[in-house]
Every structure is written in structure tokens, then in C-alpha cells.
C-alpha positions as CSV (number, residue, x, y, z in Angstrom):
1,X,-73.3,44.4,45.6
2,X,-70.3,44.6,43.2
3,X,-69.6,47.9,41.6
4,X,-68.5,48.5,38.3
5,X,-65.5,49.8,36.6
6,X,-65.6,50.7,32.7
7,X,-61.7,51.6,33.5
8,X,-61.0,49.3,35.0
9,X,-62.9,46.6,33.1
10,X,-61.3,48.6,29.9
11,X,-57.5,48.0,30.6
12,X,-58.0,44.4,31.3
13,X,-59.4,44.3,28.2
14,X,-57.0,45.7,26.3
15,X,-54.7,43.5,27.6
16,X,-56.5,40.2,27.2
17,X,-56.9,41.2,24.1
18,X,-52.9,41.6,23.7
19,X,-52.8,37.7,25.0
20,X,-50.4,39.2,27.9
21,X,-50.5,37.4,31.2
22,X,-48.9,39.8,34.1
23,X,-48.4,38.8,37.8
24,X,-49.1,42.8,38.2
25,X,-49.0,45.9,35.9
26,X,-46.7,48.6,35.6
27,X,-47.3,52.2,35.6
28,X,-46.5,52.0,31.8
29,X,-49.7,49.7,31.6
30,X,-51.7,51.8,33.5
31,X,-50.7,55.4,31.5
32,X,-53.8,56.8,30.1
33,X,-56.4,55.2,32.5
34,X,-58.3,57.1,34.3
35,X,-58.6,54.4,37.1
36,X,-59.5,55.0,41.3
37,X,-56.3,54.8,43.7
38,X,-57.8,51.2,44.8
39,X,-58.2,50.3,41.4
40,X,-54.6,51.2,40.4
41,X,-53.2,49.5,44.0
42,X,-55.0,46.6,43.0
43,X,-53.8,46.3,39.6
44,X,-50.2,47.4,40.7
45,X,-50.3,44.5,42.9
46,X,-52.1,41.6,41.1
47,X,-54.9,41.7,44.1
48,X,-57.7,39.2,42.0
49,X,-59.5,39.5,44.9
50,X,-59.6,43.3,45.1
51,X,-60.1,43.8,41.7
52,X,-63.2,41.4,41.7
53,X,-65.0,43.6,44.7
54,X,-64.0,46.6,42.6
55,X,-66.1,45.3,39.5
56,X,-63.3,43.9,37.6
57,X,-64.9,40.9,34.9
58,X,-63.5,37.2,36.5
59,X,-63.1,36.3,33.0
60,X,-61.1,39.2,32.2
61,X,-59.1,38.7,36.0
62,X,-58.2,35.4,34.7
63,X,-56.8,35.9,31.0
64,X,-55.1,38.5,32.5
65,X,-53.6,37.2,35.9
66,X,-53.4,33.7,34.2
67,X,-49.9,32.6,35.7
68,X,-51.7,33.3,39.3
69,X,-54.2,30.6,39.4
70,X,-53.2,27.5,39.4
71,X,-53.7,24.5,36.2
């Protein structure tokens, strides 16, 4: 069963929203969320996979992490 994150699920937003497409976030992306430590190590490292089991929306994982699937 996948879990899920309203941070987590929050920030990605926020960023989709921006049209940004990151290979990872920064702590300056992440100020303000109040996100797990496996959330934040996933986001910190671009870990699509992580941040799926975590709860993370695929469509949000992949507006976001855009440049790491391929066309």
C-alpha cells in the first residue's frame, strides 16, 4: 500500500505549477515544508522511485523530474 504525503504532494505542486523541471531540489526549495527525513532525501536526490513508495502523485513526479525520463 502506498502512503500519502500532503507535503510532500504539496511542494511538487508548487513547483509544477512554477513549470520548473529540477534533476533534485535544494534546501531553498524545500524551506517551509514540513516534509519526513525520507521525503526530504528523496527529494534532495531526485529518487522518482522513492518518492512514488512515499506517496508522491506520478503525475506530479513527472512534471517535476521531467529532464529524468526519457522522450
Amino acid at each position: 500500500m502506498i502512503a500519502t504525503s500532503y507535503a510532500l504532494n504539496k511542494i511538487l505542486t508548487a513547483l509544477a505549477r512554477q513549470h520548473l523541471s529540477k534533476d533534485r531540489l535544494t534546501d531553498d526549495d524545500l524551506a517551509g515544508h514540513d516534509l519526513s527525513e525520507a521525503e526530504r532525501a528523496a527529494l534532495e536526490a531526485g529518487d522518482i522511485a522513492a518518492l512514488y513508495h512515499l506517496g508522491a502523485n506520478p503525475y506530479l513526479i513527472r512534471r517535476v523530474f521531467r529532464s529524468r525520463f526519457p522522450i
